[in-house]
C-alpha positions, 0 to 999 in steps of 0.5 A, spaced: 586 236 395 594 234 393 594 229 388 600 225 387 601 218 383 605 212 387 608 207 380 613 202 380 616 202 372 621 200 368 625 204 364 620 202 356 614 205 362 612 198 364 608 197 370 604 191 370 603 184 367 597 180 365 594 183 371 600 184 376 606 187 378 613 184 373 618 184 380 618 183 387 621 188 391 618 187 398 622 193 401 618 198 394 611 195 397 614 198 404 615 204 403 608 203 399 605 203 404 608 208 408 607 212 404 600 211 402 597 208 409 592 214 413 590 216 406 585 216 400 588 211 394 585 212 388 585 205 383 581 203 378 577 195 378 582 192 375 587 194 380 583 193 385 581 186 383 589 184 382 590 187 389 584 182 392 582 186 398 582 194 400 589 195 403 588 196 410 589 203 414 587 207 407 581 209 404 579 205 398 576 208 392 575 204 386 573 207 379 569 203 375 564 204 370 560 197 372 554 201 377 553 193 380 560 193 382 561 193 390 566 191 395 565 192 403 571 198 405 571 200 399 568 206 396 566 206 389 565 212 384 564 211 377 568 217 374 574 220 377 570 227 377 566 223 382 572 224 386 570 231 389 564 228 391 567 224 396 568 225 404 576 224 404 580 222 410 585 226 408 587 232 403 593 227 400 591 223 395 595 217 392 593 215 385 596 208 385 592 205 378 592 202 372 595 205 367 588 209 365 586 211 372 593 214 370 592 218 365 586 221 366 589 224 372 596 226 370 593 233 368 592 235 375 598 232 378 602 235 383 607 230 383 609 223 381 612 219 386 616 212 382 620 207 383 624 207 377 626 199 376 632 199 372 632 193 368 627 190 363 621 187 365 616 184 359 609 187 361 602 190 357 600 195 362 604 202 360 605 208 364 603 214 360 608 220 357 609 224 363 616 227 363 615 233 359 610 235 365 614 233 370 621 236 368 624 236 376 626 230 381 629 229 387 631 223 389 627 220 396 630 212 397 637 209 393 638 201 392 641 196 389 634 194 385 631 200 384 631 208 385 626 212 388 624 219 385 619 225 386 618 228 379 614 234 379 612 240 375 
């Protein structure tokens, strides 16, 4: 199993606010789901609930501790461990959040997949320390609003 992390920030780590993302850059959740689409995403129920559905052509798997919690075309684990339980519909899996499911996995990331959004957004949802772990980059897609960049180790 490959385990890459999908993330959109801003340069003080910010990814989310009150629930949801701080920008609108609808040419970043295209290559999102580009990316992501035929794969296994890997969310918390948080993230999970502030996307509203499972995200279509991918298999969705929500952590949770709530053993209650279910949702149709969804599989539910209640620890990341749990993950290697799991029949998965490709070896390429995304972690795409929030900021916990982040840091519980980042230890076993092969790379990180992150938009960099140049300019400040308030938020109260950080990315965790990953730089000293990932010291390489490459750029993957250049824009006027953001950058995209593969770091990995």
């Amino acid at each position: 199993m490959k385990l890459t992390a999908i993330v959109a920030m801003t340069p003080d780590r910010i990814i989310g606010k009150d629930g949801g993302l701080p920008w609108h850059l609808p040419d970043d959740l295209k290559f999102f789901k580009k990316q992501t689409s035929g794969h296994p995403i890997v969310m918390g129920r948080k993230t999970f609930d502030s996307i509203g559905k499972p995200l279509p052509k991918r298999q969705n798997i929500v952590i949770t501790h709530d053993p209650a919690w279910h949702h149709d075309g969804v599989e539910t684990i209640h620890s990341p461990k749990d993950l290697n339980e799991l029949p998965l519909i490709d070896q390429q899996v995304f972690i795409i959040g929030g900021a916990q499911i982040y840091q519980f996995f980042l230890p076993y990331l092969e790379d990180l997949i992150i938009t960099h959004v140049p300019e400040a957004h308030p938020g109260d949802t950080i990315f965790p320390d990953y730089e000293a772990d990932f010291p390489q980059s490459e750029l993957v897609w250049e824009q006027e609003d953001f950058t995209i960049r593969r770091h990995f180790r």
